[in-house]
C-alpha positions as MATLAB code, in Angstrom:
seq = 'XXXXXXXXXXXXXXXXXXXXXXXXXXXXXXXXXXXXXXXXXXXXXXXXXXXXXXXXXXXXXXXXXXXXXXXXXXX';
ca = [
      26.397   -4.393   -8.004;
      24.709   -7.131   -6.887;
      24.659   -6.454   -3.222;
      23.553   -3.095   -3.891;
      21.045   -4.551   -5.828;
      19.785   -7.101   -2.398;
      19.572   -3.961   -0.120;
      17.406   -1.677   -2.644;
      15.289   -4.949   -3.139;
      14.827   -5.398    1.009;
      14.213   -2.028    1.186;
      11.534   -2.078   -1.137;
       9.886   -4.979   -0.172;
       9.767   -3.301    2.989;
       7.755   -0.553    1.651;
       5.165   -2.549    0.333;
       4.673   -4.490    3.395;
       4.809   -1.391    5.541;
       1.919    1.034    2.504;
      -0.213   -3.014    2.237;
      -0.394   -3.036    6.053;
      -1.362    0.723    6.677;
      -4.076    0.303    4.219;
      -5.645   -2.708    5.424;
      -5.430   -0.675    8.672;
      -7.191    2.305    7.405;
      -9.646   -0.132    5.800;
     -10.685   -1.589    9.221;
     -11.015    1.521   10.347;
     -13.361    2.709    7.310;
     -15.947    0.130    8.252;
     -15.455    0.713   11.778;
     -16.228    4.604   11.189;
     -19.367    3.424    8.743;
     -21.099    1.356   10.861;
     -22.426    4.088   13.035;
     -23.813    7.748   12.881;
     -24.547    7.081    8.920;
     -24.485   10.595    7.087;
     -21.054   12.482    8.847;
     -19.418    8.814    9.431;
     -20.219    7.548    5.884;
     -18.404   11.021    4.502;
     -15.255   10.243    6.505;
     -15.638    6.577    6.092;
     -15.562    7.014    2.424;
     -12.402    9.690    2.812;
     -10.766    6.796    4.966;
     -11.204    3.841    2.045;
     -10.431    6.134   -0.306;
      -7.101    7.070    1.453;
      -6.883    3.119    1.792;
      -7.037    2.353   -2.227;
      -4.081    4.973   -2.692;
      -2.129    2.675   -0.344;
      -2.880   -0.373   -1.739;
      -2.110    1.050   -5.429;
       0.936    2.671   -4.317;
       2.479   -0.440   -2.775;
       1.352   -2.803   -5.908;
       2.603    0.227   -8.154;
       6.291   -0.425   -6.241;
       5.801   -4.175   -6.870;
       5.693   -3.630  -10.446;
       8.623   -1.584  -10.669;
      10.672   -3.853   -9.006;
       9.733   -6.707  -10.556;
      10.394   -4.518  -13.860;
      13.526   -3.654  -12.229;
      14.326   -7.085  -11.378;
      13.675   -8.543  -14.763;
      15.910   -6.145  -16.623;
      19.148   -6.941  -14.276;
      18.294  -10.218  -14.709;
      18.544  -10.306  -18.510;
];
């Protein structure tokens, strides 16, 4: 139980890492996309960070589950 319990922890922490990094990605490339042609680039540019927020919730959404997770097996 416990070694099942390791892997489905790696594997999760390598979910976050992997949704944290593509929306800092996506978030570079929202202000990169901003910064010129304002009206049409602003549109996708807000389209892009708000693509990027979903990320970001999504991963800390995991985190809390498996520290939730973590915190009942430990019990």
């Amino acid at each position: 139980m416990h070694n099942l319990f390791a892997e489905i922890n790696k594997k999760i922490n390598g979910l976050i890492w992997s949704l944290f990094s593509t929306g800092a990605i996506i978030l570079v490339l929202a202000i990169l996309i901003v910064w010129t042609d304002f009206m049409l680039r602003l549109v996708v540019g807000l389209l892009v960070l708000v693509i990027s927020y979903a990320f970001f919730y999504i991963a800390f959404k995991l985190w809390t589950v498996k520290k939730s997770i973590r915190d009942y097996f430990e019990r």
